[in-house]
N, C-alpha and C positions, 0 to 999 in steps of 0.2 A: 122559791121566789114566785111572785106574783105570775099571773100569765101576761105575753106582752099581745095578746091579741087586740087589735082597735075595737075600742070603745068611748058610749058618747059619754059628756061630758060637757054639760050644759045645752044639751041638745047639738053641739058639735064633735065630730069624730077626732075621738083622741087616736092620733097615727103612732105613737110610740112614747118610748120612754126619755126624760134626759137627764142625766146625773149631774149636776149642777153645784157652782154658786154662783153667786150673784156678784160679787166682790172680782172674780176672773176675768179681766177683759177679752179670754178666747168662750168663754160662754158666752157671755153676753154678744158676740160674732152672732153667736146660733140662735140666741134669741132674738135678734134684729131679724133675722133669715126668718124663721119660727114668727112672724110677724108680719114680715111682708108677703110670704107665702097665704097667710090666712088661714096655717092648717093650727092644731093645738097637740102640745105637746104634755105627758106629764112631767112635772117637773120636780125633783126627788135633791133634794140638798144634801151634798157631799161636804163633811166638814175637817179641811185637812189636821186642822189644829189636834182634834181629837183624833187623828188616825183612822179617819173612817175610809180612806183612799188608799189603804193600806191591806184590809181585810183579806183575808183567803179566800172569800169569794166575791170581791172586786177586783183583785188579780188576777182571779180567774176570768171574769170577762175582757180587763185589762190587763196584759201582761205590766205594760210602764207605768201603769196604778195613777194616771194624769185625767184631769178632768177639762173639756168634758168629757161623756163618754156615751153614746147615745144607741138605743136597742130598739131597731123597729117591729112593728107591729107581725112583720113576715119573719122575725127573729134574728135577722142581718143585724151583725153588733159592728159598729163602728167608731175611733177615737180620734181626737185631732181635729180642732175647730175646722179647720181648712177643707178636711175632705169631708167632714159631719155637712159642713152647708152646702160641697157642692152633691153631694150623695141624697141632702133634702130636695135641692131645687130640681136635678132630676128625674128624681119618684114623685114631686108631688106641684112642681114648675107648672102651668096654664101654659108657659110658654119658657125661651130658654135666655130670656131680657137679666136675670141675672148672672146667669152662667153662660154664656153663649156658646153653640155648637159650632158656631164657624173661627175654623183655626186660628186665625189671624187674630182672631177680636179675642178670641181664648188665651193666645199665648201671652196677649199685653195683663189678661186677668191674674194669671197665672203668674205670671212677673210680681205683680204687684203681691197678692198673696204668700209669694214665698221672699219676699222684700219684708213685710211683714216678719215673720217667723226668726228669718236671718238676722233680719237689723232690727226694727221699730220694737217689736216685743220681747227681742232678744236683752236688747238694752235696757226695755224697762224690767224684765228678770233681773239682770246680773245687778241693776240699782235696788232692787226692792228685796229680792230674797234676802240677803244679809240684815235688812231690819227686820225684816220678818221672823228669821232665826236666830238673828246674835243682837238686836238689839244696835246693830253700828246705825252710827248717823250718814246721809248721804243726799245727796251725789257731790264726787268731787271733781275737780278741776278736769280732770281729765276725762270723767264723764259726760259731764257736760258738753264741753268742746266734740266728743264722737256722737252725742245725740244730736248737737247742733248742726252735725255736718248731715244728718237723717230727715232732720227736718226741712232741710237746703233741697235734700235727692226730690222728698215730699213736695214741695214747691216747683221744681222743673218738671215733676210730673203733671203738673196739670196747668203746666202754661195752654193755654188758648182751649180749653178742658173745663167742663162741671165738674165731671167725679173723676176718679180716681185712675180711669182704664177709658174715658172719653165722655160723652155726654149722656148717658145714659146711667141711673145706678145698676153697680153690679156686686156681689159677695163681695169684691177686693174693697171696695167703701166699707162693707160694716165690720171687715175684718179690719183693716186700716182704722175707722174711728173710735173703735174698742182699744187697740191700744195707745191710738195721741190719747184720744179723751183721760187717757190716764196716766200716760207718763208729763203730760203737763202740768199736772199737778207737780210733779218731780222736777221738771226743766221744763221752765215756762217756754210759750212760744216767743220769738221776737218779735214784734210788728214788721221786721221788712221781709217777712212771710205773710204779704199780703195775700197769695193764692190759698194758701195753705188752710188760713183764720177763714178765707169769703169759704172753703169748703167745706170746714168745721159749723161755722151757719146755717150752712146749706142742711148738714146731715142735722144738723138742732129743727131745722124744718122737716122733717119727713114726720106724718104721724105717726110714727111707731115709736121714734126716738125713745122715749120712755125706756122701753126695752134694755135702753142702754143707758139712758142717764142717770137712772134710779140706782145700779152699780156703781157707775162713775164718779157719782156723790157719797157712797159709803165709800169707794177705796180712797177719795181727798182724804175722810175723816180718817181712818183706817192710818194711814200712813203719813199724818202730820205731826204726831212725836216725834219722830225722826228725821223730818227733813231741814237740814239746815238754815 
């Protein structure tokens, strides 16, 4: 394997490696992070379809063979959007405004990130994997009605709130908009998620957005056979 020592890269220090796609809305997590930070990462596309996630020596840096999967420069191998951004913003954070070190303002993060994993990406898994591998068409009735109830949680989280964990952005925003931004495609939002939409705006504002939209728009295409 390559070495993963930092190197430039376009006259900017490349800090590690990220195994990648773009089409993930828990990558795309890391590439919002990977963008707001201002560090540069390389970026190495993982391509499940062909089993490349699979390899005997991508399990070996992965035991759960899940992307993403991220090798820093000091050799530290880490997997799991959730902990890959907060593990960036602490090696390479100016300051700790996305992750914050004070308990309090940490555990509302922490909340929401694993609100995230449990419920909002969870659902748009259990909706997507099956067109993904069998080809069924979806989401159904019953679907729908349990994301609608996610997008409700979503909404009373930021009564009287910018982002996601208070007025400031933090990781739980670009983990949270990696996956609405794409299970709406799947189960649109309602309008009387009025909070929910002005947040959704909001992170369409951030200059880095890209990061994330540029995915967000291949997985619409990606998964409109299928949607009913």
């Amino acid at each position: 394997m390559r070495s993963n020592k930092p190197q430039l890269n376009n006259n900017k220090m490349v800090v590690g490696k990220l195994y990648m796609l773009d089409l993930s809305s828990p990558v795309r997590a890391v590439l919002l992070t990977e963008k707001a930070l201002g560090i540069e990462l390389e970026h190495i596309n993982v391509d499940p379809i062909k089993g490349e996630h699979k390899t005997a020596e991508y399990k070996k840096l992965n035991p759960q063979h899940t992307i993403p999967l991220y090798i820093d420069g000091d050799g530290t191998i880490v997997w799991d959007s959730h902990a890959i951004m907060a593990y960036l913003v602490g090696k390479y954070g100016k300051d700790d405004s996305l992750y914050p070190k004070d308990l309090a303002k940490r555990a509302v993060v922490d909340q929401r990130l694993h609100f995230d994993s449990g419920n909002i990406f969870a659902n748009l898994r259990a909706i997507v994997f099956p067109m993904w591998s069998a080809g069924e068409k979806g989401p159904n009735q019953k679907q729908i009605e349990t994301v609608d109830t996610q997008y409700d949680f979503l909404n009373k989280f930021l009564a009287g709130k910018l982002w996601m964990a208070g007025n400031t952005v933090t990781i739980a925003d670009f983990s949270l908009i990696s996956s609405v931004s794409s299970l709406m495609y799947v189960v649109p939002i309602d309008s009387k998620y009025g909070d929910l939409l002005a947040w959704i705006e909001r992170c369409e504002q951030l200059p880095y957005y890209e990061a994330n939209g540029k995915g967000a728009r291949a997985f619409k295409e990606f998964v409109k056979p299928w949607i009913i």
